[in-house]
N, CA and C atoms as an extended XYZ file, in Angstrom:
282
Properties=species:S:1:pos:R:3:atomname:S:1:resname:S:1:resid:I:1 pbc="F F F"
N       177.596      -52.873      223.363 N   UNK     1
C       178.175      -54.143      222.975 CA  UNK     1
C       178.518      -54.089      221.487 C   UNK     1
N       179.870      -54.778      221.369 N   UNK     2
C       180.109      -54.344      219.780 CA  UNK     2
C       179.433      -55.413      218.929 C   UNK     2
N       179.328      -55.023      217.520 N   UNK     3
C       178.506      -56.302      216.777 CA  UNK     3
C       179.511      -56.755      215.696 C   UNK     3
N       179.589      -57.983      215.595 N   UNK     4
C       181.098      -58.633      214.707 CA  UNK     4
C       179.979      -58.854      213.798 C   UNK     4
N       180.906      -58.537      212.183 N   UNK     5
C       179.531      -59.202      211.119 CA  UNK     5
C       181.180      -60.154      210.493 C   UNK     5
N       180.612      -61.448      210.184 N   UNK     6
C       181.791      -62.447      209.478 CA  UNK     6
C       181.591      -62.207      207.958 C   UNK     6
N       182.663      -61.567      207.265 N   UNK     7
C       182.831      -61.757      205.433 CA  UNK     7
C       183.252      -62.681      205.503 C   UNK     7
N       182.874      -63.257      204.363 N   UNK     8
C       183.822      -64.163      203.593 CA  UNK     8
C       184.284      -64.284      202.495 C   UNK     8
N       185.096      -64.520      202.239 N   UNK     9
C       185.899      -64.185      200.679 CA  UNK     9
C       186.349      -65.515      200.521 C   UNK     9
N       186.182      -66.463      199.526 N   UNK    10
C       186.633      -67.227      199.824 CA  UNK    10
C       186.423      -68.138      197.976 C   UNK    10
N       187.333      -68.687      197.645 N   UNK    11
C       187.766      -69.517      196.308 CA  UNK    11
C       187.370      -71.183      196.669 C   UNK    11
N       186.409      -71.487      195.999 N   UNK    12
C       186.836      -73.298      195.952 CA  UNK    12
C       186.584      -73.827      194.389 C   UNK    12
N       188.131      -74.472      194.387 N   UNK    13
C       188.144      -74.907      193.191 CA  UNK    13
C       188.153      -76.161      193.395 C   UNK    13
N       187.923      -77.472      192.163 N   UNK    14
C       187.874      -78.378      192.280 CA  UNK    14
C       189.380      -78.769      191.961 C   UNK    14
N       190.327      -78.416      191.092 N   UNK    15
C       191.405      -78.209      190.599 CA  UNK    15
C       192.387      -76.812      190.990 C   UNK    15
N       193.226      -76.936      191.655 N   UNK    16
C       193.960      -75.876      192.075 CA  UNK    16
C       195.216      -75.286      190.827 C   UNK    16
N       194.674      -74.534      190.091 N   UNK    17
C       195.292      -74.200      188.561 CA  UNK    17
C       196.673      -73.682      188.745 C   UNK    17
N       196.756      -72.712      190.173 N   UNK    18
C       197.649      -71.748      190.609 CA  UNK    18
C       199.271      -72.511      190.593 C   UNK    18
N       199.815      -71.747      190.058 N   UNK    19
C       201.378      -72.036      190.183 CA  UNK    19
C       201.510      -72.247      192.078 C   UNK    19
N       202.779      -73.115      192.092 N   UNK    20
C       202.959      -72.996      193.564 CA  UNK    20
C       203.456      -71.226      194.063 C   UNK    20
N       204.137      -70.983      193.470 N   UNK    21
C       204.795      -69.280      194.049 CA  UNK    21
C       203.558      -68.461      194.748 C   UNK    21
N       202.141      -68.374      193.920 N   UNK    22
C       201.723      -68.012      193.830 CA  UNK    22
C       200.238      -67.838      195.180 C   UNK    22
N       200.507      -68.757      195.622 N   UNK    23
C       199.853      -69.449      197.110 CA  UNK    23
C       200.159      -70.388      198.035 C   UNK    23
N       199.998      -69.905      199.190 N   UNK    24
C       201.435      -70.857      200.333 CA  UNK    24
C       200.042      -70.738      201.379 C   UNK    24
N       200.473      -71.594      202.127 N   UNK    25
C       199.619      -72.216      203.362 CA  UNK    25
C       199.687      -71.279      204.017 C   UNK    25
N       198.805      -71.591      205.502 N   UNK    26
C       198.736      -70.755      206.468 CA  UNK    26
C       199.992      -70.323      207.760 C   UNK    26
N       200.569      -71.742      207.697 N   UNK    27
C       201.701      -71.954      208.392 CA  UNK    27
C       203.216      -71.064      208.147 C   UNK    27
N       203.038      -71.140      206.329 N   UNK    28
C       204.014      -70.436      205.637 CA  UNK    28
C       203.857      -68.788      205.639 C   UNK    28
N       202.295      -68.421      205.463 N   UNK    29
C       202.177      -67.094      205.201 CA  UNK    29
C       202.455      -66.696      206.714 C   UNK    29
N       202.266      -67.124      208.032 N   UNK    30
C       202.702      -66.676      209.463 CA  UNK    30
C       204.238      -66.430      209.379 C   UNK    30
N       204.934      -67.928      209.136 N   UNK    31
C       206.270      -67.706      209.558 CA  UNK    31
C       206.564      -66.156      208.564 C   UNK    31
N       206.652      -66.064      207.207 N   UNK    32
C       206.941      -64.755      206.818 CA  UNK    32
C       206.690      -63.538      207.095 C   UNK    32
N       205.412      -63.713      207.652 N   UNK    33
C       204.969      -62.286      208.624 CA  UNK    33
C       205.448      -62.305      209.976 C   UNK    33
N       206.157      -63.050      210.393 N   UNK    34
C       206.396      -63.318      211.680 CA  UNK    34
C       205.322      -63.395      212.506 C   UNK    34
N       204.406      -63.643      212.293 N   UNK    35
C       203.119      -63.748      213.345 CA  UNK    35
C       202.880      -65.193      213.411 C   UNK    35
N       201.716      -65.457      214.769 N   UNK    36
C       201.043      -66.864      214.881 CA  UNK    36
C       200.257      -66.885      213.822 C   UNK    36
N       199.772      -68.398      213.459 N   UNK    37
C       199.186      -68.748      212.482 CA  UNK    37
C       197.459      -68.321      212.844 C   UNK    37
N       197.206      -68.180      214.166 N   UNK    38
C       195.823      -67.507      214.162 CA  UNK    38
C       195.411      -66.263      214.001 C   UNK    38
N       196.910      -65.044      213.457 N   UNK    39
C       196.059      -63.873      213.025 CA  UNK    39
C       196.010      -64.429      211.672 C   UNK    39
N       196.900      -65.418      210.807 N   UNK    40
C       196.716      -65.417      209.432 CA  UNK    40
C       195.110      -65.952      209.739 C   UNK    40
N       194.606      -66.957      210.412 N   UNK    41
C       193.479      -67.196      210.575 CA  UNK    41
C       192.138      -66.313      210.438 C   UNK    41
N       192.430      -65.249      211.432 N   UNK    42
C       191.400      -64.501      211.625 CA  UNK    42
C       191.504      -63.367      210.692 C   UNK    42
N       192.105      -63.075      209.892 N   UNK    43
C       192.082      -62.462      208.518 CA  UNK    43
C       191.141      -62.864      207.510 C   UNK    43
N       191.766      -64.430      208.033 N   UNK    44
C       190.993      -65.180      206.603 CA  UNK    44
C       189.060      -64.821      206.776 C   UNK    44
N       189.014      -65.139      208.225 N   UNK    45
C       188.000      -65.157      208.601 CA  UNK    45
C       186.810      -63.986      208.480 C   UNK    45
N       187.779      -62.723      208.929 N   UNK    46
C       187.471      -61.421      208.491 CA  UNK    46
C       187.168      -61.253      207.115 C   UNK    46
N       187.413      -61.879      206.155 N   UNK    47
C       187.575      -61.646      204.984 CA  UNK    47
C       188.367      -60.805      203.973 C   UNK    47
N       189.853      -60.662      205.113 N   UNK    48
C       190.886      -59.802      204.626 CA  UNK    48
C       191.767      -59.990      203.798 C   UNK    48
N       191.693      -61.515      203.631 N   UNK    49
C       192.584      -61.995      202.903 CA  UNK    49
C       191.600      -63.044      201.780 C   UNK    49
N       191.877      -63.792      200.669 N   UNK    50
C       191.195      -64.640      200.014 CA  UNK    50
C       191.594      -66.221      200.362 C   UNK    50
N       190.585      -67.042      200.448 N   UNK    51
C       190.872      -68.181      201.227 CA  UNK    51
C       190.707      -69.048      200.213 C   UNK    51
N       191.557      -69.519      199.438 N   UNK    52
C       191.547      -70.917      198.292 CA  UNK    52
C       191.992      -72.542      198.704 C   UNK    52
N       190.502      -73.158      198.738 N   UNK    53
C       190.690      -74.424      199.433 CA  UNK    53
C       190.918      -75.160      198.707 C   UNK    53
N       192.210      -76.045      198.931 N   UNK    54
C       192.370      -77.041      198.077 CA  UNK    54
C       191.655      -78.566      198.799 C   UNK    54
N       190.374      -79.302      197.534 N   UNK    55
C       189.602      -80.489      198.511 CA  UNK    55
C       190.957      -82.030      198.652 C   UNK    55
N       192.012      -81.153      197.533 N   UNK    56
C       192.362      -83.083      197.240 CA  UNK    56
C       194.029      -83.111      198.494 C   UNK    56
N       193.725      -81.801      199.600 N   UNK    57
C       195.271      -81.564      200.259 CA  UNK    57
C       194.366      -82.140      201.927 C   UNK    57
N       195.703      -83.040      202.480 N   UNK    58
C       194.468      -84.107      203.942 CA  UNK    58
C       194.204      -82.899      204.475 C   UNK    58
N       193.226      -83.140      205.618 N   UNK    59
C       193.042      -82.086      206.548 CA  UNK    59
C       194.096      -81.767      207.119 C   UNK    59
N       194.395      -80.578      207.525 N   UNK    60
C       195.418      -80.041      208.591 CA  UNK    60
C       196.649      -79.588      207.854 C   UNK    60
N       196.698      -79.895      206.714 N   UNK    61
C       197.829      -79.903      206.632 CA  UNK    61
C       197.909      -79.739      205.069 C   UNK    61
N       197.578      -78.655      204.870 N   UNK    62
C       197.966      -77.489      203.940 CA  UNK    62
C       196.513      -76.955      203.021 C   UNK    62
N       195.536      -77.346      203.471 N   UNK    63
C       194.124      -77.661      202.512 CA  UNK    63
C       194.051      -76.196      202.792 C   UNK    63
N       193.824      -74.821      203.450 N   UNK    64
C       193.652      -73.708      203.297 CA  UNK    64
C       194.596      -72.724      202.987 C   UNK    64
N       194.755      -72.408      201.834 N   UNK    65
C       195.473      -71.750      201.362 CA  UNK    65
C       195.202      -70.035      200.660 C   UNK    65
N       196.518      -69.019      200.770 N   UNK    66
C       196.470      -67.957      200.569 CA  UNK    66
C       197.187      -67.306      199.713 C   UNK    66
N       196.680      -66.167      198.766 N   UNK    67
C       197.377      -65.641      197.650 CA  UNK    67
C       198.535      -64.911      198.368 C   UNK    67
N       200.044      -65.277      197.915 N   UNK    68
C       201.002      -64.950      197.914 CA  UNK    68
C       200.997      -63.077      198.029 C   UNK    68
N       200.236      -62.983      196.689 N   UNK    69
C       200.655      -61.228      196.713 CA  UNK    69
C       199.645      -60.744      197.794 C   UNK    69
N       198.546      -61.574      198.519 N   UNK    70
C       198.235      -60.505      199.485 CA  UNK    70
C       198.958      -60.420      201.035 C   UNK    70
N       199.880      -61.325      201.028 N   UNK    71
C       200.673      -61.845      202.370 CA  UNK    71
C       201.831      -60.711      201.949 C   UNK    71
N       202.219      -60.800      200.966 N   UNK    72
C       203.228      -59.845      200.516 CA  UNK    72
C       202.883      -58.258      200.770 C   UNK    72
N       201.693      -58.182      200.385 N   UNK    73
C       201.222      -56.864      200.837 CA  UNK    73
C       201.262      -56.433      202.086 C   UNK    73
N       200.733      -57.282      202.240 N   UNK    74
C       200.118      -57.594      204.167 CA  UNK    74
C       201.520      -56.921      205.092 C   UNK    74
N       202.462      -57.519      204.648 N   UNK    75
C       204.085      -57.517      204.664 CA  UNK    75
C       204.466      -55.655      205.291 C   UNK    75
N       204.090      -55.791      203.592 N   UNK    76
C       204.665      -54.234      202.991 CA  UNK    76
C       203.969      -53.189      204.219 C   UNK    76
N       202.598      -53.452      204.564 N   UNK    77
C       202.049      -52.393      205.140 CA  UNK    77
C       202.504      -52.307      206.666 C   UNK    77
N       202.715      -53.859      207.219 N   UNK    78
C       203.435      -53.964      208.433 CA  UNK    78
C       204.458      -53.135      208.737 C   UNK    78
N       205.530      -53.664      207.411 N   UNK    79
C       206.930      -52.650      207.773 CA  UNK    79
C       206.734      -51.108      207.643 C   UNK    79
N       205.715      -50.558      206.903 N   UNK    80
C       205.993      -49.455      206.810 CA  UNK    80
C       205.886      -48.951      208.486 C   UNK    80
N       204.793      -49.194      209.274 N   UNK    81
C       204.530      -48.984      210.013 CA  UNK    81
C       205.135      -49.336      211.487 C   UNK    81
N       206.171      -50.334      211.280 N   UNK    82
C       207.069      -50.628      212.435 CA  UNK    82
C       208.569      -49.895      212.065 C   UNK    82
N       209.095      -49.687      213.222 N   UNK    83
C       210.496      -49.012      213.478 CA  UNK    83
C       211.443      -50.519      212.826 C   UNK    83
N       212.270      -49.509      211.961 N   UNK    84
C       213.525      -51.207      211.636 CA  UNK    84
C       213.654      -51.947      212.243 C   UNK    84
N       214.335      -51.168      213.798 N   UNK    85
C       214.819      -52.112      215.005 CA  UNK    85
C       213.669      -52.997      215.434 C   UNK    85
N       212.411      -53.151      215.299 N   UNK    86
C       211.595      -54.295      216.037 CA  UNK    86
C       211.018      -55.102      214.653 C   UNK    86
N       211.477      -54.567      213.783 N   UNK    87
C       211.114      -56.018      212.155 CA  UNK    87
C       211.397      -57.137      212.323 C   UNK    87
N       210.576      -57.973      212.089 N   UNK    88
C       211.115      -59.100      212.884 CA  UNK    88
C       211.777      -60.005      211.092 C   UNK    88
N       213.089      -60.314      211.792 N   UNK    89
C       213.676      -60.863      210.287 CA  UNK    89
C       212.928      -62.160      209.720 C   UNK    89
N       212.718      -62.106      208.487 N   UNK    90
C       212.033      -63.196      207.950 CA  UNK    90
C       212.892      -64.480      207.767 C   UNK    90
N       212.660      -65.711      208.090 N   UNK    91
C       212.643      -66.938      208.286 CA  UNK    91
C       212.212      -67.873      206.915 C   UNK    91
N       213.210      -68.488      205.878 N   UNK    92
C       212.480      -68.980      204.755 CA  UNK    92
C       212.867      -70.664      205.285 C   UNK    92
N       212.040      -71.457      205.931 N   UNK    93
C       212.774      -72.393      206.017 CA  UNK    93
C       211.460      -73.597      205.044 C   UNK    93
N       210.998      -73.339      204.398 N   UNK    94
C       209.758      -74.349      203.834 CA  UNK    94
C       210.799      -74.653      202.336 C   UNK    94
């Protein structure tokens, strides 16, 4: 039986200092990866990514947030590893 251990990596500020460029929601970092919003989830969860909660954003709706350059990365390592023809084209509609 396999054994899951949960990291967490994770930022809480009381004040969110960060430029906007610089960290985009969960919703946003999916559509650019072209994935559902529950692998950005289970990244977070994994502790693959850094999770910066903003307390003063309502629930649901944008309060967990992610550093830009690691979605970007995240990106980079995808494409290297997929054939052109199945990249899925990125979508900027936010």
């Amino acid at each position: 039986m396999a054994k899951y251990i949960r990291r967490e990596v994770w930022v809480e500020e009381t004040e969110i200092d960060l430029p906007t460029d610089e960290v985009m929601t969960i919703a946003q970092a999916a559509r650019l990866l072209g994935v559902y919003t529950q692998a950005v989830s289970l990244a977070l969860d994994r502790g693959d990514l850094t999770l910066i909660i903003d307390r003063h954003a309502p629930k649901r709706q944008g309060r967990r947030l992610v550093l830009s350059r690691e979605i970007d990365a995240w990106r980079r390592r995808r494409e290297q590893r997929m054939p052109a023809e199945t990249q899925p084209r990125p979508t900027y509609s936010w």
